[in-house]
C-alpha angles and dihedrals in degrees: 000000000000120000103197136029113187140199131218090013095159086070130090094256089039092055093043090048090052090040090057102041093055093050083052090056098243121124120240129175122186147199143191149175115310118292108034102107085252138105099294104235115163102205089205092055106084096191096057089045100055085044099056098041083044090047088050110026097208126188094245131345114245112215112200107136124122148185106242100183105096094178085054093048086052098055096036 
């Protein structure tokens, strides 16, 4: 069984969080947007989330994905 899923784990926070869950023994597996090399798991797709938590059946989804582009946050 897996413990954790995460989001956004090609980002800092989503490989430390990887990184620490695997030092903790527990076993984590993660996903992000298209063209990281990773699971490819839009959040905002509620289809291919519930596929891939059903897929998986963690004990509990870490959301740690973000959207880095402040100019971008400021005009969207």
């Amino acid at each position: 069984m897996i413990d954790y899923l995460v989001t956004g784990a090609a980002g800092q926070l989503g490989r430390v969080t990887l990184e620490l869950a695997k030092k903790r023994g527990k076993v984590a597996s993660g996903a992000d947007v298209p063209g990281l090399g990773l699971p490819e798991v839009s959040v905002d797709n509620r289809a291919q989330v519930l596929a891939w938590v059903l897929q998986h059946r963690p004990r509990a989804v870490l959301h740690v994905g973000a959207y880095t582009d402040v100019d971008g946050c400021e005009l969207n």
